[in-house]
N, C-alpha and C positions, 0 to 999 in steps of 0.2 A: 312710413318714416323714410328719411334721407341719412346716409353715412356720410359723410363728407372725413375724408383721413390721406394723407400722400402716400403710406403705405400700402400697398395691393394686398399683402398678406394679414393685415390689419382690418382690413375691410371682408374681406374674403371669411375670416373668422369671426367677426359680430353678426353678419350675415348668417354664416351657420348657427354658430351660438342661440342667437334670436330669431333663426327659423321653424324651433321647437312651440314657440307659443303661436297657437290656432288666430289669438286676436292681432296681431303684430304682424305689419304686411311690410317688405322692401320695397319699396318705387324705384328708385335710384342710386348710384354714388357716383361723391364727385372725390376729385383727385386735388382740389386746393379751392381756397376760399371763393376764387371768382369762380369755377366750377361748380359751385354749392348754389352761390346766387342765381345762376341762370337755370339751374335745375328746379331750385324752386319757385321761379316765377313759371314754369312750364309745366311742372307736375304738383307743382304744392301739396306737400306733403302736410299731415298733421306736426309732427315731429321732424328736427334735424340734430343727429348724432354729430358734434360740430367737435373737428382735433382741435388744438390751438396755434401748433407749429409746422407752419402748410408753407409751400412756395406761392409765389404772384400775390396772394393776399391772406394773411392769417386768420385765426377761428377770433377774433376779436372784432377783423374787423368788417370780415361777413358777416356776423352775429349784429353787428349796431347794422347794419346796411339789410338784412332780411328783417328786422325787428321793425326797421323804419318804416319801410315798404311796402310788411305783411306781418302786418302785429297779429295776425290768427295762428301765425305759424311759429309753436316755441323751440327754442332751441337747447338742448341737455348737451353742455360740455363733457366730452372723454378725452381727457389728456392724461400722459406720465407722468408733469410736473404738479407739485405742490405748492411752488412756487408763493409766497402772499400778494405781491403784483400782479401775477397771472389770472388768479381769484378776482383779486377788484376790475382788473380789467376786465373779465368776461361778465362778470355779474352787473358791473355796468353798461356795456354793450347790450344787456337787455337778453343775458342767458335766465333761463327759469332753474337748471339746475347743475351742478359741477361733481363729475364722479371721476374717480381716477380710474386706469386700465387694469387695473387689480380686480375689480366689481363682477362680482357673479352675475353670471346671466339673469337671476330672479330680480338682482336689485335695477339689473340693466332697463328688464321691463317694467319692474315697479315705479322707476323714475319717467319715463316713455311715458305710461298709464298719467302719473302723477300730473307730467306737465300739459298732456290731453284735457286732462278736469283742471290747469292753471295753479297746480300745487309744485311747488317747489321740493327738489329735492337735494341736499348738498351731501359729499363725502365729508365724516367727520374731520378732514386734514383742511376744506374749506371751511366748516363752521367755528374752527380754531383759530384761521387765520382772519373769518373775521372779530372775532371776539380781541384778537390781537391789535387791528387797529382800531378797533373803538376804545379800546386802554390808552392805549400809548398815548404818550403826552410831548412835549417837544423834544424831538433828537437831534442830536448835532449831525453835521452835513456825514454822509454816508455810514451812519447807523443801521439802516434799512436796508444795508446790502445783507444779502446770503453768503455764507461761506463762498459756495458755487461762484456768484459773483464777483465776489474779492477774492478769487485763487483766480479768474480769469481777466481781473482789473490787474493784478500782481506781471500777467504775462505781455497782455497790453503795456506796462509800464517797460519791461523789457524789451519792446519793440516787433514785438509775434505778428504776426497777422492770424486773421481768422482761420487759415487754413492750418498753419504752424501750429496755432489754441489746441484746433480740433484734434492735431496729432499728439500733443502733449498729455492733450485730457481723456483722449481715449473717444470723444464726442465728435457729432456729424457738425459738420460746418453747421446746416440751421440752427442746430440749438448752440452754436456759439454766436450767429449770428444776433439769435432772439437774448442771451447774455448781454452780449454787447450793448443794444438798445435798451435794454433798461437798466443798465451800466450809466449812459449818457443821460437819460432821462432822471434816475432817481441824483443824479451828480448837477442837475441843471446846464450839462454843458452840450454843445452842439456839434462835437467832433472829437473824434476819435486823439488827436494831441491835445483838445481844450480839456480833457476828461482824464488824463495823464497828468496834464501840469494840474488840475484841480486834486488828485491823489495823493503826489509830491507834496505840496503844500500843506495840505491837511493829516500828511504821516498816514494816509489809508492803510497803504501798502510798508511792509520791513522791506 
């Protein structure tokens, strides 16, 4: 298997963690999504332990780019977010399964095993979110924001930048960055004031 995670301490502890089981071998880690991809055309791993919130390229959209390339080789999302964006996105990128960081080492390897035989494994917080959009029926424009989302649209409308977000929220610029864009995306708008004056308009934000 491959780790692909930006944090060194993050990787350094699945590695231990999952150094207890005899059948579970580490070949590599990479430190961001295009690091993931060149590892695995070089070592091809069975498995890739893929973050989702990486610098130079995210676990989205290494996952469709290793999936395309090397459909032998699956990929088990490990991320912090719950996110339901996040979910559809990886899961269509052609991830096999999505656990969060919370996951005991057994389930770490049970999903590993899982996605070796082509079995899927999800965290109950994915299997919810997807049952959440196969319900839902039409929502008015910005419905499908998270809290998370609209306190960081809320800051945007006050003129923050991401760096300003990040200190307000306590959060690393990436993951205000990774807000941001699906900010713009779920709002249809393609910039950062088109996404602001889209909020105004529609009362998003008090």
């Amino acid at each position: 298997m491959l780790i692909a995670d930006d944090h060194t301490v993050v990787r350094s502890g699945l590695s231990a963690l999952l150094s207890v089981f005899d059948d579970l071998e580490l070949v590599g880690e990479a430190r961001n999504g295009r690091e993931a991809i060149e590892l695995v055309e070089r070592l091809h791993p069975d498995v890739v332990l893929m973050d989702m919130i990486m610098p130079e390229l995210d676990g989205a959209q290494a996952t469709a780019v290793i999936r395309k390339h090397y459909p032998d080789v699956q990929v088990v999302v490990l991320t912090s977010f719950r996110d339901d964006e996040l979910v559809q996105k990886a899961l269509s990128a052609g991830a096999i399964g999505y656990l969060l960081k919370d996951a005991t080492a057994d389930e770490l390897a049970d999903a590993i095993r899982n996605a070796v035989a082509g079995r899927a494994t999800l965290a109950p917080e994915a299997t919810q979110s997807l049952i959440r959009q196969t319900l839902q029926g039409t929502r008015r424009l910005g419905d499908d924001l998270t809290e998370r989302e609209r306190e960081v649209l809320a800051l945007m409308v006050e003129g923050l930048n991401n760096n300003e977000i990040a200190q307000r929220l306590v959060v690393s610029r990436s993951t205000v960055k990774f807000h941001v864009s699906n900010i713009l995306s779920k709002l249809g708008a393609s910039t950062r004031t088109e996404a602001v004056a889209i909020a105004l308009q529609n009362g998003l934000v008090s």
